[in-house]
C-alpha positions as CSV (number, residue, x, y, z in Angstrom):
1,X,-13.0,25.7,-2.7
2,X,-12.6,25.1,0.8
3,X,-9.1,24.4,1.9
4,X,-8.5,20.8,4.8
5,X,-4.8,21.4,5.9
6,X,-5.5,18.5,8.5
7,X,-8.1,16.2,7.0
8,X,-7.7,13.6,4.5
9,X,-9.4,15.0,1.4
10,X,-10.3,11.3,-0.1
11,X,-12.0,10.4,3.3
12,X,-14.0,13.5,3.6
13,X,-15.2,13.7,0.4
14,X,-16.2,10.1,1.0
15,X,-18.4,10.7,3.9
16,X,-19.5,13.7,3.0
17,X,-21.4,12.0,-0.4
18,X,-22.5,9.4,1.8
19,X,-24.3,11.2,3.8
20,X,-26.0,12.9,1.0
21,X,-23.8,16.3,0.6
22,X,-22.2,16.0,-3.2
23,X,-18.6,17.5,-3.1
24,X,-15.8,16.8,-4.9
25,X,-11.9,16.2,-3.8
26,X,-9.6,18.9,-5.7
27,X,-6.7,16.2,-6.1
28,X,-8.8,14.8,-8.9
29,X,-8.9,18.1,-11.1
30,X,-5.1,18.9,-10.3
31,X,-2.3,18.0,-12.7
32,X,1.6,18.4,-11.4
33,X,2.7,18.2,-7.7
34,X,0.8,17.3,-4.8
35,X,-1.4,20.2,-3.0
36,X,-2.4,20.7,-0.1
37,X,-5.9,19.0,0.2
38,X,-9.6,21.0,-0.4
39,X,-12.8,20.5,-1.6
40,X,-14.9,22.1,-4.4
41,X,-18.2,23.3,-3.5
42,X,-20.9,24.3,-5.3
43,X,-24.4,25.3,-5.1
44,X,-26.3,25.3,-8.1
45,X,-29.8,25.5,-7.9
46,X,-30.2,24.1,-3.9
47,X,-32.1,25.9,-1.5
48,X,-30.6,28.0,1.6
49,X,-32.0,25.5,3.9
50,X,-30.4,22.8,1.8
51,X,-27.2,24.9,1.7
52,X,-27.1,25.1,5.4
53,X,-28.1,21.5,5.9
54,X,-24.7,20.7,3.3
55,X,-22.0,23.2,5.5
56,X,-23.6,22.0,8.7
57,X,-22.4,18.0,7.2
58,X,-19.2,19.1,6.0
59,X,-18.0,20.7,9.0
60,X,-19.1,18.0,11.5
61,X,-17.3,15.4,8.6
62,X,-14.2,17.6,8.4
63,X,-13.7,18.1,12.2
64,X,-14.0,14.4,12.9
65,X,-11.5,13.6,10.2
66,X,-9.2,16.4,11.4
67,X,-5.7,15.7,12.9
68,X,-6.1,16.1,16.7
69,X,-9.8,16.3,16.5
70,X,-11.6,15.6,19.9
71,X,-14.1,14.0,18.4
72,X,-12.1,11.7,17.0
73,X,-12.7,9.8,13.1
74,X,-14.4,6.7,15.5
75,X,-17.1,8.7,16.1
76,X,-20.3,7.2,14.0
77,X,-21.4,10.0,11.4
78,X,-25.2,11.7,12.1
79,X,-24.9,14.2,9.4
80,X,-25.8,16.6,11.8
81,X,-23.4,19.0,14.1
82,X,-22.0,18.1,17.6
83,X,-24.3,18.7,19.9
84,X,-27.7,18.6,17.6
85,X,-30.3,15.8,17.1
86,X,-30.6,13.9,13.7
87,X,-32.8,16.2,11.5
88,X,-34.3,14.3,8.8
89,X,-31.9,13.8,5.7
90,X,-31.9,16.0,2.7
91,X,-30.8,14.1,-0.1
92,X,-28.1,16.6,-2.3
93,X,-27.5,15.8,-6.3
94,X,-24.1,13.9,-7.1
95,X,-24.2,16.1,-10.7
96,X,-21.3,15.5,-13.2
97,X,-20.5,19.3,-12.7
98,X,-17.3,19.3,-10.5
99,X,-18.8,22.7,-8.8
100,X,-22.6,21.5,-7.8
101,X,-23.9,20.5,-5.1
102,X,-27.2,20.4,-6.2
């Protein structure tokens, strides 16, 4: 699980997929009160350099959608960190299982 206490969980997860990294919002597998948001991850049967290629997305997606982010949520998504050129795009499973990334 990784915990966003200042990024909308619905938004991330949304970017995230389309960009090809399959993660899932927690709020959907919570019952009760309201958390704080997170994501599940998951890596199933993906390679390291998939792996690496997945966190590199999510943290670019999570620090643009991050309250008082520099970057700013305007910025156009490359899938790739600040700073790096476009690599070519790894396309990650969207399996049923809440924890794979696969």
């Amino acid at each position: 699980m990784l915990p966003l206490p200042h990024a909308d969980e619905e938004r991330v997860e949304t970017e995230a997929r389309a960009l090809g990294v399959g993660v899932y919002g927690m709020d959907r597998y919570r019952s009760g009160p309201t958390h704080p948001p997170a994501l599940v991850l998951g890596y199933g049967d993906v390679g390291v350099g998939d792996i690496q290629h997945g966190m590199a997305v999510i943290a670019d997606v999570v620090a643009r959608h991050s309250a008082g982010s520099p970057r700013g949520a305007e910025q156009a998504p490359t899938g790739e960190p600040a700073g790096r050129s476009p690599a070519p795009r790894r396309r990650m499973g969207h399996s049923a299982s809440p924890a794979s990334v696969s």
